[in-house]
Legacy VTK file of the C-alpha trace (Angstrom):
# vtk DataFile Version 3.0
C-alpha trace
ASCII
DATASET POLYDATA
POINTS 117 float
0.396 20.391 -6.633
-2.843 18.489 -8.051
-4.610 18.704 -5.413
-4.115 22.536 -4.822
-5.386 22.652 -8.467
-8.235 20.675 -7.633
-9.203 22.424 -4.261
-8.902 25.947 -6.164
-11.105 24.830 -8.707
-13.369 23.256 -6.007
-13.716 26.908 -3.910
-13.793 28.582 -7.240
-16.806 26.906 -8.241
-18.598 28.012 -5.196
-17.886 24.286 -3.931
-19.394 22.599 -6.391
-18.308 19.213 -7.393
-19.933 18.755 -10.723
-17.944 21.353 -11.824
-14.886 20.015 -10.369
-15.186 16.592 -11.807
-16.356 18.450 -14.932
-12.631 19.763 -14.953
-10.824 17.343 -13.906
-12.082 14.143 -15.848
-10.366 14.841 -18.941
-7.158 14.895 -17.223
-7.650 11.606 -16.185
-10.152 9.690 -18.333
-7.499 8.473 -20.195
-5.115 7.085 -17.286
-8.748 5.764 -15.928
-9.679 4.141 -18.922
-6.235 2.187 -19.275
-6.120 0.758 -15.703
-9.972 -0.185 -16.214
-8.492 -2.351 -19.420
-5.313 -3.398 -18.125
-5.023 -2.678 -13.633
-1.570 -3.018 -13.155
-0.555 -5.880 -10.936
1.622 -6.155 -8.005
5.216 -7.027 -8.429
4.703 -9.753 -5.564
2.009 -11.521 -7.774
4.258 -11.124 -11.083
7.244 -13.066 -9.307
5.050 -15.545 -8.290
3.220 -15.946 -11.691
6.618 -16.011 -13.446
8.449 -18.431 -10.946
5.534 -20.705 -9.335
7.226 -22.167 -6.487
10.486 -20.556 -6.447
9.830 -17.748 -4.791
10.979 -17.245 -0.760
10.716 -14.232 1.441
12.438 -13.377 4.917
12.188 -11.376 7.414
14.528 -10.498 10.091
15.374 -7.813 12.403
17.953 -5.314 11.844
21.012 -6.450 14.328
21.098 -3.628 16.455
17.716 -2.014 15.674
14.061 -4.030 16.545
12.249 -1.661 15.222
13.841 -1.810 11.366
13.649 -4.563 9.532
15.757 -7.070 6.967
13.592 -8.560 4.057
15.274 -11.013 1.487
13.412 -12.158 -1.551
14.988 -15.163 -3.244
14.217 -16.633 -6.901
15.427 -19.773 -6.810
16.096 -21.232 -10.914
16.866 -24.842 -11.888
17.021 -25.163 -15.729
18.678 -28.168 -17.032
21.392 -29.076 -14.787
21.812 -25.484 -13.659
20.881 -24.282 -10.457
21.057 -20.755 -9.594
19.789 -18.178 -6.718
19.026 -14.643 -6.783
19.033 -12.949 -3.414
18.469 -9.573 -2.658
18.610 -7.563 0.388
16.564 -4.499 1.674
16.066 -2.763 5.108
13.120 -0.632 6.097
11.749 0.676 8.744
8.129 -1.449 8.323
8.271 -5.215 7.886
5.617 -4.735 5.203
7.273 -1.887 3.606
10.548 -3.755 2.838
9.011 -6.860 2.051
7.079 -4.987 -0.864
9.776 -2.983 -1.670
12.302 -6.005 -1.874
9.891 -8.260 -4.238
9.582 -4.509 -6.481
13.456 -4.788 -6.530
13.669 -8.708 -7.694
10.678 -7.545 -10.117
13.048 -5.311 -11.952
16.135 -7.818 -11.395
14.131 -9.953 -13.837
12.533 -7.597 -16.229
16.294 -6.651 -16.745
18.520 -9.849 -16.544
16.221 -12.923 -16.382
13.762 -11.929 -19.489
15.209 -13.628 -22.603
13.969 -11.551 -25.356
LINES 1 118
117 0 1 2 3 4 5 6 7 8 9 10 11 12 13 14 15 16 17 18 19 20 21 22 23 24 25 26 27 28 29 30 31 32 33 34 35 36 37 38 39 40 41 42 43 44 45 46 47 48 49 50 51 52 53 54 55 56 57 58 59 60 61 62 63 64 65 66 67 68 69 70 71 72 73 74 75 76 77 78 79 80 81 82 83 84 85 86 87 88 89 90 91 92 93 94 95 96 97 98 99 100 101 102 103 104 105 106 107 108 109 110 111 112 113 114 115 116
């Protein structure tokens, strides 16, 4: 949808893109000048800034299926005499993909149930 609003404004302005950006940039200064301030980060580099060393990632084909793929993210915790694991489990159809998706999954595990607040 934005971009049909930006290509009509683009061919209504006799293809000028002065007057586009003209537009357009208040719509987005704002977004623009918060990422400038504060870029958000990848959930791969969080993990690994929250839990140096702890972090492991696997990848594995899909039994059945070489062309999908089985990433597993693990957090591995030891506080005080407690050891625990977190593993989770994703499929997808590009190592890459499911690899980024999986360590975007353990992100939100521990935004929600690892943060103590």
């Amino acid at each position: 949808l934005l971009e049909s609003v930006i290509g009509a404004i683009y061919l209504d302005s006799g293809e000028d893109l002065d007057t586009v950006w003209r537009v357009i940039w208040p719509w987005f200064e704002h977004f623009y000048d918060n990422y400038s301030i504060n870029p958000p980060k990848n959930p791969r580099v969080l993990l690994h800034e929250a839990y140096p060393g702890a972090i492991k990632k696997e990848t594995s084909n899909y039994p059945n299926n070489s062309f999908k793929f089985i990433a597993k993210v693990t957090i591995s915790m030891r506080r005080m005499t407690i050891s625990k694991g977190i593993r989770l489990l994703l499929s997808g159809e590009i190592k890459k993909t499911a690899l980024d998706v999986s360590f975007g999954r353990a992100w939100n595990f521990h935004k929600k149930y690892l943060v103590l607040t």
